[in-house]
Structure formats: C-alpha cells, structure tokens
N, C-alpha and C positions, 0 to 999 in steps of 0.2 A: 505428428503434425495435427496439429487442432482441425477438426472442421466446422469449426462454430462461424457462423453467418457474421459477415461483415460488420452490421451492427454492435454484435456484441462487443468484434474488437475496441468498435470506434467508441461505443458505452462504456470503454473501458472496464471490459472481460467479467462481465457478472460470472457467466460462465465461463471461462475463461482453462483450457487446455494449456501443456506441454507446447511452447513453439520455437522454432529455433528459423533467425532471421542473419540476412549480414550486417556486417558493424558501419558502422559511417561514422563520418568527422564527427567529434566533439563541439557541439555548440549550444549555446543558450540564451535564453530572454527571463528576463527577471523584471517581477510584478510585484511589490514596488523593487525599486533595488536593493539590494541587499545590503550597502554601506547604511543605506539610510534606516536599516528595521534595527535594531540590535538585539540579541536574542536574550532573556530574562536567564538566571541562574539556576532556581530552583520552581519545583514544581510547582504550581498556587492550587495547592489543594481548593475543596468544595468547600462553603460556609461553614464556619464555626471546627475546620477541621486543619490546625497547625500544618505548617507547611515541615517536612524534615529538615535539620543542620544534617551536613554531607561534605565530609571531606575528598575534592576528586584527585586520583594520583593519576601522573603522567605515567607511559608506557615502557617498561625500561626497552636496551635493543636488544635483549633474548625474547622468542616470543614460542615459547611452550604452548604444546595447546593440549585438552581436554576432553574427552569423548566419552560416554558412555550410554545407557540406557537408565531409566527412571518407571517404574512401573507406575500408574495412574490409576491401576481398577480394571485391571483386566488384561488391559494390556499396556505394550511400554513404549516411553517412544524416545528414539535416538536423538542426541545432539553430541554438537560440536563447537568448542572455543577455540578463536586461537586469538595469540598477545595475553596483554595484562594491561594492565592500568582500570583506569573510572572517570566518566562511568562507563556501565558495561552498554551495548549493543546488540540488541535481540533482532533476530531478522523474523517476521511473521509473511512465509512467502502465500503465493497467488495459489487458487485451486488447481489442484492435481499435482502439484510441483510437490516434489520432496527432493531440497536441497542439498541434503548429503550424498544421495547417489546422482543427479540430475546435474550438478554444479554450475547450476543457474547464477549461483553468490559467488565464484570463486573468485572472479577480480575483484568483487568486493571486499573481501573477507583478506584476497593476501596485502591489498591493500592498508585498510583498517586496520588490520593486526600490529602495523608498525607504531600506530597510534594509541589506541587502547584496544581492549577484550570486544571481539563482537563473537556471537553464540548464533548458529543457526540449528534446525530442529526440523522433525518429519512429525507433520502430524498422520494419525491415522482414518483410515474413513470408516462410516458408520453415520446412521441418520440423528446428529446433534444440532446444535444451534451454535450461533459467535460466542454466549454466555461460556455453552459447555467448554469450547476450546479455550475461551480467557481463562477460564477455572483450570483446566488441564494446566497452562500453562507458566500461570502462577506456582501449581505447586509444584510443577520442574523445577522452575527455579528456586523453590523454597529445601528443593536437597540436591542443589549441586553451589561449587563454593564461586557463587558470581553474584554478591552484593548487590541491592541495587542503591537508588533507583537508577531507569534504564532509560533510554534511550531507543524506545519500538519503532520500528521499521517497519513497513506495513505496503507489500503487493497484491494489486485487483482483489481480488476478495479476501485478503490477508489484512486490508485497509478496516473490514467491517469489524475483527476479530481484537483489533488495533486499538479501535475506539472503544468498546464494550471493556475492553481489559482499561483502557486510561480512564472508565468510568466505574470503573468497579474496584480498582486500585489506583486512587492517584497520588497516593502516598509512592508508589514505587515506578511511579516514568516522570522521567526529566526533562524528556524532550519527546516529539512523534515526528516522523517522516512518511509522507504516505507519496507511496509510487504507482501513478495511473494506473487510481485504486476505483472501488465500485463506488457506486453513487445513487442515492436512494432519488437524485432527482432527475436520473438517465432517462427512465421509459418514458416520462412526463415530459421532458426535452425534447429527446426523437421525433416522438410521435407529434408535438408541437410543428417541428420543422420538416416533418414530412409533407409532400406536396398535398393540398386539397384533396380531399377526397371526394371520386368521382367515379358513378356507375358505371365507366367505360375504362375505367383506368387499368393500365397492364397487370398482367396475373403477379410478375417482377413485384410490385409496388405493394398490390395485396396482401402475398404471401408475407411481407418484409413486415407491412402492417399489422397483420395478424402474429406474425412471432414475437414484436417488441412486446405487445400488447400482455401476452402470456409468456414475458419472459423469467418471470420470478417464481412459478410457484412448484415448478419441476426440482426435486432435492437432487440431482444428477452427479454433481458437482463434489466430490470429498463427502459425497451423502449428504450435504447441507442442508437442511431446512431453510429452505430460503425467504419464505412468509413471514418467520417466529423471527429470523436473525436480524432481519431488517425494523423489523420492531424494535427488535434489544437495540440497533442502532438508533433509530428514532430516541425510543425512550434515554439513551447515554446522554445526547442532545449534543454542548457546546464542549471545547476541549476548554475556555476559561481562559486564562493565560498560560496555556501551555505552550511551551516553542513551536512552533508547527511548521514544516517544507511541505509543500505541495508541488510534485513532480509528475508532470502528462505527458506525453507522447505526443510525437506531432501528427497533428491529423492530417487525414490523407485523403483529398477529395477525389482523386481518380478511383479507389476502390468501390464509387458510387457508379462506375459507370457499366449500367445494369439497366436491360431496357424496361423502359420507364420509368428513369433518372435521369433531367438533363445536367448538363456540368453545373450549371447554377443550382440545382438540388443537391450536387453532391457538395459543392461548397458552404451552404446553407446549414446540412445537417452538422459538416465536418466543423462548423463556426459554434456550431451550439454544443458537441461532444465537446470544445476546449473551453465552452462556455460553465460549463457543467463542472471541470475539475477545476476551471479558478474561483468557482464558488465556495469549493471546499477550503480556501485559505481562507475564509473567512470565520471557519471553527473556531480559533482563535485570534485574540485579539494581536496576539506577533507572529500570525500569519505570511511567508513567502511565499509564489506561484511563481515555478519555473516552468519553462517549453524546454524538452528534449527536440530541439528543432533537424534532428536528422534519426530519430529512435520509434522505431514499432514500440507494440507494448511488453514487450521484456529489455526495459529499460539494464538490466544490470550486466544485460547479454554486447547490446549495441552501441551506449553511450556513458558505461560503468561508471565513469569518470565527474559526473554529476551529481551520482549519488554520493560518490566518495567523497566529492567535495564538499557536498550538505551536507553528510557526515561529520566529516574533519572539523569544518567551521561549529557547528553547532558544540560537537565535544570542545573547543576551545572557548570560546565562550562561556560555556557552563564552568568549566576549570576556573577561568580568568575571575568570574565573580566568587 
C-alpha cells in the first residue's frame, strides 16, 4: 500500500506506488462524446515523414499467448502476449507496478485478448529517464514477433514514457490511451488551487505546500529521473493527430479533509486535479476525456471495463479504416 500523500494521488501518481482499492459500478462521462469524435486510422506521422500502409487483422477465437525475456544491456525484461490479431496493444504500466507478477492488467488483458494481441512488460529500476525506457522498449518489441504499429497504453507515470516513445517513434503507435497519467501541469494546478497563503496557516496546509512544491525532483520512483523525464516530455510536445483516450479517476474531495482544508478547498483542488487531465486530451487534435466516475487511480483494478472499452472501440476503428 502506497503511502504517498494525497496529493500525489489526486496529481495523478507522479509518484505513484503499488495500491490495491475496491471495485465499484461501472460508469462514465465522456468529453466530447464519443459518437461525435471518430477516431482517425492510421498514425499522422511528423512533417515530411509518410504515414505507414498497415494491414489490421481481426483476432481469431484461439488466443495463445507469448512470454519471454529480451535482454536490453544488462539486463532483461519480462513480457507477455496474449490473443492475436492487429494491431497489437502495449500496456506501459504506472511506477512500481510490474504487471506480470502484480496482475494490475489481468481484466484487461483477458479481456482484450479476445479482440486482438495486447503485450504487457516489467520494466526494471535503475536511475534512467522516459527516453531510456522508450529506447528499452522499442527494442523489446523489435525481437519479439508483435508487428506494429501499436496501440500504447500508458499509466501515471507510464503516461510520460508513452508520449516520449510516440515522439520518438511515431512511425510505430496507431493509437495512445493514457490512464490518470502524470501531468507536467499537476504541481502548477495544486499549488494554484491551494488556499492563500498565509503566515498563520496550519502546519496540515504547509507541509502539503511545501511537498507539491518539491514533488519532482526526487528519482524514487522506478529510479526515475524525474527533472530530465519531464523534459523529454515537454520537448515530445503534441501527439498531432494521433487517436488519443484520456482516462482520470474520479476526484475525491473528502480525502482533502485535513486540518486546514475546508470542504470547499477540497473541492477546489479535487476540480483542478480533473482540470489538469482534460487538458491532456487536448494533445491531440482527436482527443477524448473520460471520468472513471466511481475509480481510485488504478483504473484497470476498479472500473477495468473503460479501458476495455477505449480499447475495443479504438482497435475497431483503426481496423474499419
């Protein structure tokens, strides 16, 4: 169980532990609706750089799956496929998480598998940046037999490693899905909707203050470099027209109630953490924002059924065109 400070959760998990929550109903809000976005087919690569032809196949209903280890330089790191078809689906999980023993993805994954191939993966830790894991991870997939382009999947700080890899390779994602992932414009939010400050204010309020404030530059987290990463994020910039779900967590204004928070601060802050991830649909110009309106931030634990659905629909689309 995590003990990372409220904030972080609500910043959606820059740092972001191991947490295991209960499940509740299925529900959602969709910004804009989703009849009305339609999702583009193929990837729109950067200026002057051809977009790939890609023929996608449907899933048959055997769905064998795929496991092994890929040495990278040192050391190696585990994945797993399960289904067939295209395109494929790469899960890029949240810090600390390693999905093959954790089985943070499993209703995802048995899910999806009926549909096409989705691949989940353990990274390992060591003081890197989002760069080095995009590079890792590219060349996993460049020796094991899962064609792309892909389809990345991208939790809390999984989100950062997401973008760097669809900016370094956008010959090979078809699509991104990011799940109340990190957000370079979190600590500027908070700290925005944090009450006045004031030389009498609770030590509560302080303390809060002073942790958002210095929340990035500790590499704790998967060893991350969190200064450099968040650069390579900046520098990635827009996703262009790439498909894009953006998928948040619903906030939760009672976890603000901490003395020297009134409720209306706690819903304040809780308005600007969901402020903050429908921003992110704007990466792209066919950008969706969903609300997991009953899900903490391990969306794939409490409300699975969301992502599967942005899954699904997105791989059908891209098929369809």
């Amino acid at each position: 169980m995590s003990s990372l400070k409220p904030i972080i959760l609500v910043s959606l998990a820059i740092l972001v532990a191991l947490t295991a929550f209960a499940c509740g109903e299925t529900s959602q809000t969709v910004v804009p609706a989703a009849e009305d976005t339609p999702l583009p087919t193929v990837t729109p690569a950067p200026e002057n750089t051809p977009s790939p032809t890609v023929t996608f196949t449907k899933s048959p209903t055997s769905t064998p799956s795929v496991a092994g280890s890929i040495d990278v330089g040192g050391y190696k790191l585990l994945y797993q496929c399960f289904g067939q078809g295209t395109p494929t689906v790469i899960i890029e999980a949240g810090g600390g998480d390693r999905p093959i023993v954790s089985f943070t993805w499993s209703a995802v994954t048995q899910a999806v598998q009926n549909t096409t191939r989705i691949c989940i993966y353990d990274r390992v830790s060591g003081v890197r940046t989002s760069q080095d894991i995009a590079e890792d991870l590219h060349f996993l997939l460049s020796q094991i037999p899962v064609p792309g382009p892909y389809i990345m999947v991208g939790h809390s700080l999984g989100g950062y490693h997401v973008r760097v890899f669809a900016h370094l390779y956008p010959e090979d994602v078809a699509g991104v899905i990011l799940v109340d992932t990190a957000s370079l414009d979190a600590v500027t939010a908070f700290a925005t909707a944090y009450p006045t400050y004031s030389p009498d204010e609770s030590s509560g309020v302080t303390n809060y203050r002073i942790s958002d404030v210095n929340a990035f530059p500790t590499p704790d987290m998967d060893g991350l470099d969190f200064n450099a990463s968040a650069e390579q994020v900046r520098q990635a910039g827009s996703l262009g027209d790439i498909p894009l779900v953006v998928i948040s967590a619903s906030p939760d204004p009672d976890q603000w109630t901490i003395p020297g928070f009134t409720p209306e601060d706690g819903e304040r802050i809780s308005a600007s953490g969901l402020e903050v991830q429908a921003k992110l649909a704007n990466l792209s110009s066919k950008g969706i924002f969903i609300v997991a309106n009953t899900s903490k931030h391990f969306i794939s634990l409490h409300e699975p059924q969301i992502i599967i659905d942005a899954i699904t629909r997105m791989v059908e689309e891209i098929r369809n065109h």
